[in-house]
C-alpha positions, -999 to +999 in steps of 0.1 A: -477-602+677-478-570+688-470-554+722-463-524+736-443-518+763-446-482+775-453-480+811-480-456+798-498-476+777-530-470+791-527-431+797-539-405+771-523-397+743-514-365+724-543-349+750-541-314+742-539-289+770-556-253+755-594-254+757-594-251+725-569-278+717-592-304+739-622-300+716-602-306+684-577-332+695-589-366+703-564-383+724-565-419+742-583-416+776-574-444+807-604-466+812-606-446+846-611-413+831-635-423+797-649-454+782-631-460+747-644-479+723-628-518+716-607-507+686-593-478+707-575-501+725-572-527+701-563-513+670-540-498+692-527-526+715-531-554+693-517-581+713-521-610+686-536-609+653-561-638+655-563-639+615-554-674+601-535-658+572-515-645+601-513-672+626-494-696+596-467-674+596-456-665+629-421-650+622-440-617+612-438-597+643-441-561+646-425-559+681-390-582+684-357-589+664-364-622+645-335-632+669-346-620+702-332-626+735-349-647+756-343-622+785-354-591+770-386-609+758-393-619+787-386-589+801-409-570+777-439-597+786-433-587+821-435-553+818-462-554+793-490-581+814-504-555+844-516-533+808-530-565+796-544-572+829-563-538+828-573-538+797-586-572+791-607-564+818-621-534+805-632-551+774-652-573+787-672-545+801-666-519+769-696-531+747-720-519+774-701-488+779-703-477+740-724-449+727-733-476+698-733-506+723-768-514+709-756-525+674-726-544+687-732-575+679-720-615+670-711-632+637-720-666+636-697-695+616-719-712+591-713-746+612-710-734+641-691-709+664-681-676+664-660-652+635-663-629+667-680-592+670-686-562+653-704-528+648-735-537+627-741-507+601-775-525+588-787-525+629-787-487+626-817-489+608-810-456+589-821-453+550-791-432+543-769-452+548-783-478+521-773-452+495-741-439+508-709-452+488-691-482+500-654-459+504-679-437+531-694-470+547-653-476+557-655-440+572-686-440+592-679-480+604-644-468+619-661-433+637-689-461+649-659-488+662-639-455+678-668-433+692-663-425+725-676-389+725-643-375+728-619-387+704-648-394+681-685-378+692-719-387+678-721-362+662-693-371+636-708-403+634-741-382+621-719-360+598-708-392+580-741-405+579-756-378+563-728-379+535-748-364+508-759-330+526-725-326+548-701-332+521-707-301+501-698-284+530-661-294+539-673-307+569-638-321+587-642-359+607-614-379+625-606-407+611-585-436+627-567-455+602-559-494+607-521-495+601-493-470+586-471-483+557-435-472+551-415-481+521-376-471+534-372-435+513-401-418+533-392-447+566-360-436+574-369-397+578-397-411+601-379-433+625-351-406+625-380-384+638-391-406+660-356-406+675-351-375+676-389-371+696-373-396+719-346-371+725-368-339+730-391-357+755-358-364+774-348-331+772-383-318+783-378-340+813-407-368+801-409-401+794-387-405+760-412-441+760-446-424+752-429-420+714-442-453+705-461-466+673-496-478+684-510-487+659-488-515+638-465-502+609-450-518+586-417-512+562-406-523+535-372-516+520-374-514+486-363-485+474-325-480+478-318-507+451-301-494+419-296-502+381-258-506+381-253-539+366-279-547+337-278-575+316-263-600+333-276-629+350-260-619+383-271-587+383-296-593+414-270-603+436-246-575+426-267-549+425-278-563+460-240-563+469-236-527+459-270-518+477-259-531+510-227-516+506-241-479+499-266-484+527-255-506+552-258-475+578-288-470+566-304-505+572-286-510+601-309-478+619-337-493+603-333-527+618-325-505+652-358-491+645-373-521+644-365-533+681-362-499+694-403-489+686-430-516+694-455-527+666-430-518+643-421-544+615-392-542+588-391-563+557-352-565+545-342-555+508-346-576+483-385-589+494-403-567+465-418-539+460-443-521+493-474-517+474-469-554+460-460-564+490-493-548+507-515-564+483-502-598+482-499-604+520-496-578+544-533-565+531-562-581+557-595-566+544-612-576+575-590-572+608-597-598+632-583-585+669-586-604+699-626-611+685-632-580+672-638-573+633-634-542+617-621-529+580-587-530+568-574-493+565-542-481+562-519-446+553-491-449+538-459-424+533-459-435+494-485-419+474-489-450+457-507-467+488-539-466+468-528-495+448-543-515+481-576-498+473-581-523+444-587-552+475-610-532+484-588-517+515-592-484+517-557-465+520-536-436+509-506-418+507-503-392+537-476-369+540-443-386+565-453-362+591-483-367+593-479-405+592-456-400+624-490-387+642-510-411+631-486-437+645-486-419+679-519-422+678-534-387+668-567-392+650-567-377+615-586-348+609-599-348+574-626-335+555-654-359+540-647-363+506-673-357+479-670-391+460-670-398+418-688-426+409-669-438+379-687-469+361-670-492+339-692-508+316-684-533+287-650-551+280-616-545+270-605-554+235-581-583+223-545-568+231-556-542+248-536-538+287-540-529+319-518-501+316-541-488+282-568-486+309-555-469+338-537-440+310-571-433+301-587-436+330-562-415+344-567-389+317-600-388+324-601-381+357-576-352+354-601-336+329-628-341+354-607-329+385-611-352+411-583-332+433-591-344+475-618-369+465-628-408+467-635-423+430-651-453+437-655-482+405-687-498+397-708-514+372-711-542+346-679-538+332-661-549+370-669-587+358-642-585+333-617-571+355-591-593+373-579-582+408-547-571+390-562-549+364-578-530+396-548-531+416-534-509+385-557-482+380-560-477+417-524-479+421-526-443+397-546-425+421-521-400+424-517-393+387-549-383+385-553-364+418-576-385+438-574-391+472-584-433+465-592-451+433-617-471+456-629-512+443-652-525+468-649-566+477-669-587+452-661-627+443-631-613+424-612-603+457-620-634+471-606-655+445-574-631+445-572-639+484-576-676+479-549-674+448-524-655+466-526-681+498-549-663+521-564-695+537-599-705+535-610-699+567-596-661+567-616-658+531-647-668+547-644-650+579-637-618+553-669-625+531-689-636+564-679-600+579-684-578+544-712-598+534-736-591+575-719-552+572-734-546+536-700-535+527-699-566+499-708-564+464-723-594+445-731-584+410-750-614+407-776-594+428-802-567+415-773-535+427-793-507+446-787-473+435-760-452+453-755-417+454-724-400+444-711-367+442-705-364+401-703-395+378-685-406+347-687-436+327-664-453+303-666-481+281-639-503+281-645-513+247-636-477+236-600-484+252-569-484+227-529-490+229-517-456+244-486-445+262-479-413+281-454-383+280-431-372+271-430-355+307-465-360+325-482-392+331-519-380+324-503-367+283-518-401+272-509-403+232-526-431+214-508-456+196-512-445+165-506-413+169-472-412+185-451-406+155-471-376+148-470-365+183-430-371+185-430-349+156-446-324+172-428-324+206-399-316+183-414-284+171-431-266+199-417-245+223-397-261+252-426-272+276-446-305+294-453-315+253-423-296+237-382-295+233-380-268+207-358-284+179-348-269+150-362-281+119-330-286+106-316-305+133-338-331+141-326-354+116-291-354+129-275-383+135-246-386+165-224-417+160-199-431+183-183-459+195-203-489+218-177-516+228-156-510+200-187-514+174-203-485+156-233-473+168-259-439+165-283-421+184-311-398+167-335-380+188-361-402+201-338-430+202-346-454+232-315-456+258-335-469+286-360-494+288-374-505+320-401-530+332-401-514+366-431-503+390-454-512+418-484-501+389-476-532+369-452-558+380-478-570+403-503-578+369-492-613+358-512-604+328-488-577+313-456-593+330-463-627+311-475-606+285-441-588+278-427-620+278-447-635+247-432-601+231-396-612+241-404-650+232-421-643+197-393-616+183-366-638+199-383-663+177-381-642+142-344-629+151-349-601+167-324-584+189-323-553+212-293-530+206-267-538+228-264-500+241-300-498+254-298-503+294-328-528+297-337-543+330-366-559+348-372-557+388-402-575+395-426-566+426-420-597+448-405-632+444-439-645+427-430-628+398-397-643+391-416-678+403-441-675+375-417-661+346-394-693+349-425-715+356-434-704+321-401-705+305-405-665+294-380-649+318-350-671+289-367-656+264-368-620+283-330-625+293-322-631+256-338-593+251-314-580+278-344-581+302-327-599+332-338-593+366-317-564+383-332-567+418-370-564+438-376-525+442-387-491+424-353-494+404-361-469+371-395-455+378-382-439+412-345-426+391-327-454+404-320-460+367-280-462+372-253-453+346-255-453+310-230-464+292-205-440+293-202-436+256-241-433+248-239-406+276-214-386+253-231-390+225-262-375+238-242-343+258-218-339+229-247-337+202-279-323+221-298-354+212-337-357+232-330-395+239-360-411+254-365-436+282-397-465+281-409-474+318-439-497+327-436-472+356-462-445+372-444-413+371-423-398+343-417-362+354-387-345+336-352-351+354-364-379+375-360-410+355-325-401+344-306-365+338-302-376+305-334-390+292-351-358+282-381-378+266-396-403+289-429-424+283-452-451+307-458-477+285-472-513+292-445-540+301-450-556+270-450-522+249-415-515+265-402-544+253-414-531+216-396-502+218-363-514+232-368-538+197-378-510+177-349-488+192-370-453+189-404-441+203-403-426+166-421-448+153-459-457+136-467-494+147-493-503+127-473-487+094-433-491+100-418-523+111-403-530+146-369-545+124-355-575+102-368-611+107-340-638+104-358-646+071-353-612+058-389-600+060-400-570+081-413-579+111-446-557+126-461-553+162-486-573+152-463-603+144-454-607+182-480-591+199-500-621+221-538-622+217-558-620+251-563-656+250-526-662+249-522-643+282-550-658+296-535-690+293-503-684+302-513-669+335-540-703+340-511-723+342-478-705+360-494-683+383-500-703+414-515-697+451-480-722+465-459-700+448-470-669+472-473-689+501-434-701+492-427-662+492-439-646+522-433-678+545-396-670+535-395-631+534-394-623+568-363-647+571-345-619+554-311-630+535-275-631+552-266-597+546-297-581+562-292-609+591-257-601+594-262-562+605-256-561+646-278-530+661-280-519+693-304-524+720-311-490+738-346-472+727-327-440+725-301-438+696-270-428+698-263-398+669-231-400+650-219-366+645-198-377+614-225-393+598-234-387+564-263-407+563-279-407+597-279-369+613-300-354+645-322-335+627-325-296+638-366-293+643-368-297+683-338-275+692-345-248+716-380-263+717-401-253+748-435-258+764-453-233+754-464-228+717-447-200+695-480-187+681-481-174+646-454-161+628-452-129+608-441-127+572-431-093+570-412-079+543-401-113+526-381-121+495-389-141+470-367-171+471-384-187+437-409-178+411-425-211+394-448-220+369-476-243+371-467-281+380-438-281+400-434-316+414-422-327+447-387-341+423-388-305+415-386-297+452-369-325+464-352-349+443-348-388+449-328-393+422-285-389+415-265-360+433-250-339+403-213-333+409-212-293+409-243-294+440-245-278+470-245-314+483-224-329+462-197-303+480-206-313+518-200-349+508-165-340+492-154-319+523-162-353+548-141-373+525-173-391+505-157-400+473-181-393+442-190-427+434-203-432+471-224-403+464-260-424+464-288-409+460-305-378+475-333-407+484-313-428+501-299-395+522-331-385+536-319-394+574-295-366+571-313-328+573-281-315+562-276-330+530-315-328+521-316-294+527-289-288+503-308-310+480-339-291+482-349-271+445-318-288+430-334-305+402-310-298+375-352-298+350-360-271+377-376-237+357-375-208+380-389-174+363-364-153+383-335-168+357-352-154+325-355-182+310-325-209+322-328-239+336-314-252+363-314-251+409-302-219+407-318-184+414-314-147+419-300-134+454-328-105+449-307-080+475-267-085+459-288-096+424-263-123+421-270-157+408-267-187+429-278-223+441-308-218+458-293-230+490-267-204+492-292-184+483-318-196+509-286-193+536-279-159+523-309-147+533-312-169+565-281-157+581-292-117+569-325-127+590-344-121+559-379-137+555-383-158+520-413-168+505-423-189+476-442-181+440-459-207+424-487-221+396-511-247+398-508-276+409-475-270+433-461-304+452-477-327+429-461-363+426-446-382+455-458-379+491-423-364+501-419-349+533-385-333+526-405-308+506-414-293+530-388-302+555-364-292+531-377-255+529-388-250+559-348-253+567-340-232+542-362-205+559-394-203+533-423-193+552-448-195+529-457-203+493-487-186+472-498-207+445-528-211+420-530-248+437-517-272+457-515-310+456-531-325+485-509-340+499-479-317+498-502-289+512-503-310+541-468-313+547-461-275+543-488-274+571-472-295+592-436-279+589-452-244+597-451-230+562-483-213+552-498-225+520-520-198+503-541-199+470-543-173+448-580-162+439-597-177+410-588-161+377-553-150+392-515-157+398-484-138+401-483-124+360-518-115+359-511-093+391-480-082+377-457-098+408-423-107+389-404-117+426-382-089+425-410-074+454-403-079+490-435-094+503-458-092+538-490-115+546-510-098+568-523-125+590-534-121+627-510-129+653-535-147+676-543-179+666-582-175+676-584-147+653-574-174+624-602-195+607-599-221+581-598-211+546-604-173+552-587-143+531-557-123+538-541-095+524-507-098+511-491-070+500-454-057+483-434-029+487-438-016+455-479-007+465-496-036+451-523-056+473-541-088+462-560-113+482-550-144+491-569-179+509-554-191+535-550-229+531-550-240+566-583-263+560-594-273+596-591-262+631-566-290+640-541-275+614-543-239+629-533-257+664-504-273+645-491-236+631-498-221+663-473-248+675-449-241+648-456-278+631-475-308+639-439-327+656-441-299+684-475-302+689-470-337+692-446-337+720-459-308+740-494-326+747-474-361+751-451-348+774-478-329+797-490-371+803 
């Protein structure tokens, strides 16, 4: 159910007040003053979800407590029923009132009745829109549903239908998203915003109310979970203990959150992993609100949100901040993507994985740059993938740049919907809707052609055994060539395929003592091996798959090494349903593969501890010991500090190399280890055919078992149930908090807009290379004893071992902006050469953290900006990197490129992102950061147009020309606002 309670539910939203401002942000209008279109209230103000799926399980409610008091809900229904009143009339009169009121029309039942209404695409009669992709048919059906000629005009409708001419041009649509997804890393910075809004409208003398979601959200807590205990078969309840200890503050302002903010819904620890989560049952395809049926859609503040695109949902990662606006109900202003048409053709070989696929595909997308566009899948080869197998490479999205990794619905979604307990009627109603709206693809039909911006095509046949890194996910190595590749990461110079060891030292051996046993490390050596990761423990096939690895070597006497920390954390409770249902997860526990908990665990760098010994070993002797994740992202630094060499590998392919003990290894020539008979044992002795899988997956994986999981998830467990939270709807700050902190943004904040700022004679506060990665920028992972950080904790009494995670900080500015560059991997050029969060005070030349440096500067007055290669802010959709700078005082950063998302966020913080001209970067112009630096950009915003030049210029005489990356007119209001949170509350508060 979901309700909101604002006594200004009905009044417009985010409505701008310049002139120019009016034209570029579309706001919610009253009935009385415009005529909105159905979902612009609904979507909005969904007061029940009419879906069946939804209906069965009534304790999901974004609005209430599961426990909540019969006064207060009565209370809210009161205060909530005159904005039903008004609005229920209005829709009964809205279809005639719509500029598209003439393709509104009925879906019948096939025996009878009603599905309800829609916006007919095929009633538009237009040709184009027969060829456009299905990802664009999402687009133009929402601008349709929401077209009121002021939010949404005609004449985006007409840019979207003319796809093929407009997208060239970097045309920029709103776009009105579904629902927002929050997993609790990226969630709690956002509700602490939303808070802290609360607090600003107060100050501003406005209602505090208006910060409200409208649209629903949805959050799921799933990544604050941690690797301490392995190996054990209690290990999910005390790593669950230990979680709930670390972040009981934490959850307990969630769970505020979640009564405080309407349409806002929390999912307690220990349900699974968000993107699982998503696909299994919070995904919808086709809303159905109060009669009225329109796509699924959804942004998310995990980059990994396209894993929802394999359902054929379209949905990505967004930046927090901008998240937070979408949620307020600001329109996103994007521009219409060009789209890759990628077609798969043929069929995957016998042992050949999921994972195999998405490293290639994934490889070759990067070579094809697909950097702010759709890819959308097609072709023969579609037939022979499961729901799963799409769910994976979409899931990758980000790895490869793209803004989706787009499936559209065919009879494989639908059987996935009927298989994970979607009931039949919502199936029908979804396939009814899809089907009438030509967004449905039956390859049993003659296809018609579509038109797409660039193609490529792969056969799957051509797919082999790979793995990636060491460092990158898209440095796919084939299987048979990873010894030789090893060999030569060992050689070449320290870099993304390189560690720079001495001939004669990489055959040295460091032994030490394990639990009183000998044992040795060589480089290469495997310490951690993880089956962790939205990307695959969702895919029954590789899941049951790596347990027929564990099964068959337990079989033939083989045995991990005691000092490898393995671990498996499974996406959601199916997973452990169907591993004992086949009897695999004894033979995975025999491998040291016990379940640690549901969440990101390893892939995030919640890895936990090593043993303390195999830790030495590694420091003492300089050894590159590698780490093996079914996981998505392998960046140096972020898996574990001291996992130098870290590989993606398929579930079943980390299993292998946690028995083979070394990623120094040729499979198909060197064997794995010893069989109990004496005999070398290969890969190819325990690797399960296709069939095998197949098989195995017919009989344990079954539609109750999801049904059993999600009718049960939202009853949370006694420790989430346990937390008390207050009721007020403004929170009250701890001061001594180390967790939960009033963040700084609003303070001082007035009515009227700052305008531009100048950079004017600015230092440079770091000079990168190419790929520097949100981690880099802000890490997730462990706080390192000697940091900035790690030192405010001390002096508040935090002992070390209550430390956390910088993740699991994120409420608290002060602590994240300490954390901010301290990636211990973290190559600044301004060092010469050493690694580390340090850099070069450029006045006093001495050498510090980059926060003392960054406050050095602040407290001098001193402007800093930001050097940097290609692809800067690449990875995870983090906000806190560019929070975190903006607080240390960067105003800008000039790079070769940016990631899209991350440029984003640097908008919305009020740091100016500029590009460097084709052909050029900081050595080719000679810059070395020692300069001081002005960017000679007007100081009227009108003056300002998207994706001009500017001059920058140093004090040592040189000049170059930069582009400005502020891509539309709606980000040039948010700079001229200082940020997209200020522009947000000035227009609400002028309601």
């Amino acid at each position: 159910m979901y309700i909101t309670t604002s006594s200004s539910a009905t009044s417009s939203i985010l409505r701008t007040a310049s002139s120019r401002s009016s034209s570029i942000f579309r706001s919610f209008l009253t009935p009385s003053v415009s005529s909105p279109s159905p979902s612009s209230l609904l979507s909005r103000r969904s007061f029940v979800t009419t879906s069946p799926a939804f209906r069965s399980l009534p304790r999901w409610s974004h609005c209430f407590h599961s426990k909540p008091s019969p006064i207060r809900l009565t209370s809210q229904i009161r205060s909530v029923s005159p904005v039903l009143d008004r609005l229920q009339k209005t829709f009964s009169s809205m279809a005639s009132e719509h500029p598209f009121k003439g393709i509104f029309t009925t879906l019948p039942k096939p025996g009878g009745g009603e599905f309800g209404k829609y916006y007919s695409l095929p009633a538009l009669n237009d040709p184009r829109i027969d060829k456009l992709p299905y990802s664009i048919r999402i687009l133009l059906e929402s601008a349709i549903r929401n077209c009121d000629n002021f939010q949404v005009t005609k004449e985006d409708v007409e840019k979207i239908i003319d796809w093929e001419k407009t997208s060239p041009k970097q045309v920029e649509i709103p776009f009105k998203p579904a629902r927002v997804l929050l997993q609790d890393f990226t969630g709690v910075p956002a509700v602490v915003d939303l808070a802290c809004m609360r607090d600003a409208m107060n100050k501003l003398g406005s209602d505090s109310n208006k910060i409200n979601p409208l649209v629903p959200v949805d959050l799921v807590i799933d990544h604050s979970v941690q690797v301490d205990v392995a190996r054990s078969e209690n290990a999910v309840q005390a790593n669950m203990e230990l979680e709930f200890k670390r972040n009981k503050e934490r959850f307990a302002f969630l769970k505020w959150g979640s009564t405080a903010f309407q349409n806002m819904l929390v999912v307690p620890p220990g349900s699974g992993i968000v993107h699982q989560v998503n696909l299994e049952y919070l995904g919808r395809v086709v809303f159905n609100t109060k009669g009225l049926l329109y796509p699924d859609s959804v942004v998310g503040t995990d980059s990994h949100t396209t894993m929802i695109d394999g359902l054929g949902v379209a949905g990505w990662g967004v930046g927090g901040i901008e998240a937070e606006a979408t949620m307020l109900g600001q329109p996103m202003s994007m521009v219409l993507p060009g789209v890759v048409g990628f077609k798969l053709s043929g069929k995957m070989r016998n042992g050949v994985t999921a994972t195999d696929l998405v490293l290639t595909v994934t490889q070759m997308l990067r070579k094809h740059g697909v950097v702010g566009k759709f890819v959308e899948f097609y072709g023969d080869g579609m037939s022979g993938l499961s729901l799963a197998d799409r769910a994976t490479i979409a899931n990758m999205s980000p790895e490869y740049g793209a803004t989706m990794g787009f499936f559209p619905v065919d009879h494989v979604t639908l059987q996935y919907l009927k298989l994970t307990g979607r009931s039949d009627e919502t199936v029908a109603m979804i396939e009814a809707y899809l089907r009438a709206n030509n967004m449905f693809v039956d390859y049993n039909e003659p296809q018609l052609d579509r038109h797409y911006s660039s193609y490529l095509e792969l056969n799957l046949d051509n797919v082999e055994p790979c793995i990636s890194g060491p460092k990158r996910p898209h440095d796919r190595v084939p299987l048979k060539e990873m010894k030789a590749d090893w060999h030569s990461c060992l050689d070449s110079k320290v870099g993304f395929k390189g560690f720079a060891i001495p001939k004669e030292a990489q055959e040295k051996v460091a032994k030490f003592s394990f639990n009183g046993q000998p044992a040795e490390l060589k480089h290469g050596d495997v310490v951690i091996a993880a089956i962790t990761s939205c990307t695959n423990t969702s895919n029954p096939s590789v899941m049951l798959g790596a347990g027929l690895v564990a099964k068959k070597a337990s079989d033939l006497g083989l045995q991990v090494k005691p000092w490898i920390k393995t671990s498996l954390a499974p996406g959601s409770g199916v997973v452990t349903k169907y591993l004992l249902k086949s009897g695999l997860q004894e033979s995975l526990n025999q491998q040291g593969f016990n379940i640690v908990g549901y969440g990101c665990t390893t892939c995030i760098g919640n890895s936990g501890e090593i043993n303390e010994s195999v830790g030495a070993a590694i420091t003492e002797n300089d050894i590159v010991a590698a780490a093996v994740l079914s996981g998505n992202r392998n960046f140096e630094g972020r898996v574990h500090p001291l996992t130098r060499a870290n590989y993606l590998a398929s579930p079943p392919l980390v299993v292998a190399y946690a028995l083979a003990g070394t990623v120094n290894i040729d499979f198909e020539t060197e064997p794995i280890g010893t069989g109990k008979n004496g005999k070398d044992v290969f890969l190819r002795d325990i690797w399960p055919t296709t069939e095998e899988i197949a098989e195995v997956v017919q009989s344990s994986v079954l539609p109750d078992m999801f049904r059993a999981t999600y009718e049960s998830i939202t009853k949370g467990n006694p420790m989430w149930n346990d937390l008390s939270v207050p009721e007020n709807t403004l929170y009250s700050w701890d001061p001594n908090s180390t967790y939960i902190h009033e963040p700084p943004y609003f303070k001082d904040m007035t009515m009227d807009p700052p305008g531009p700022h100048n950079v004017k004679d600015a230092y440079c506060l770091l000079n990168f290379g190419d790929s520097i990665t949100t981690d880099h920028i802000s890490p997730a992972g462990n706080i390192q004893k000697d940091s900035p950080a790690a030192k405010f904790l001390l002096e508040r009494g935090v002992d070390r071992k209550d430390f956390n995670s910088y993740g699991s900080r994120r409420g608290n500015d002060e602590i994240m902006a300490r954390g901010t560059f301290a990636n211990i991997r973290i190559v600044n050029k301004l060092l010469n050469g050493e690694v580390g969060p340090k850099t070069v005070h450029i006045p006093s030349g001495e050498k510090l953290s980059v926060f003392d440096a960054a406050m050095k500067y602040k407290s001098a007055g001193e402007d800093t900006i930001i050097l940097a290669g290609a692809e800067y802010g690449s990875g995870s959709s983090r906000d806190w990197a560019a929070k975190g700078p903006m607080l240390q005082g960067v105003k800008a950063v000039i790079a070769k490129s940016f990631e899209r998302i991350h440029r984003s966020n640097l908008v919305g913080m009020g740091i100016i992102p500029l590009c460097f001209k084709s052909g050029e970067d900081a050595d080719t112009l000679g810059l070395t950061g020692h300069e001081r630096y002005t960017i000679h950009l007007p100081t009227d915003i009108s003056e300002i147009k998207p994706g001009q030049d500017v001059t920058v210029t140093t004090d040592n005489g040189k000049s170059f020309t930069c582009t400005v990356r502020f891509d539309t007119e709606v980000e040039l209001e948010y700079f001229n606002h200082g940020g997209i949170l200020p522009y947000v509350i000035r227009n609400l508060s002028k309601q």
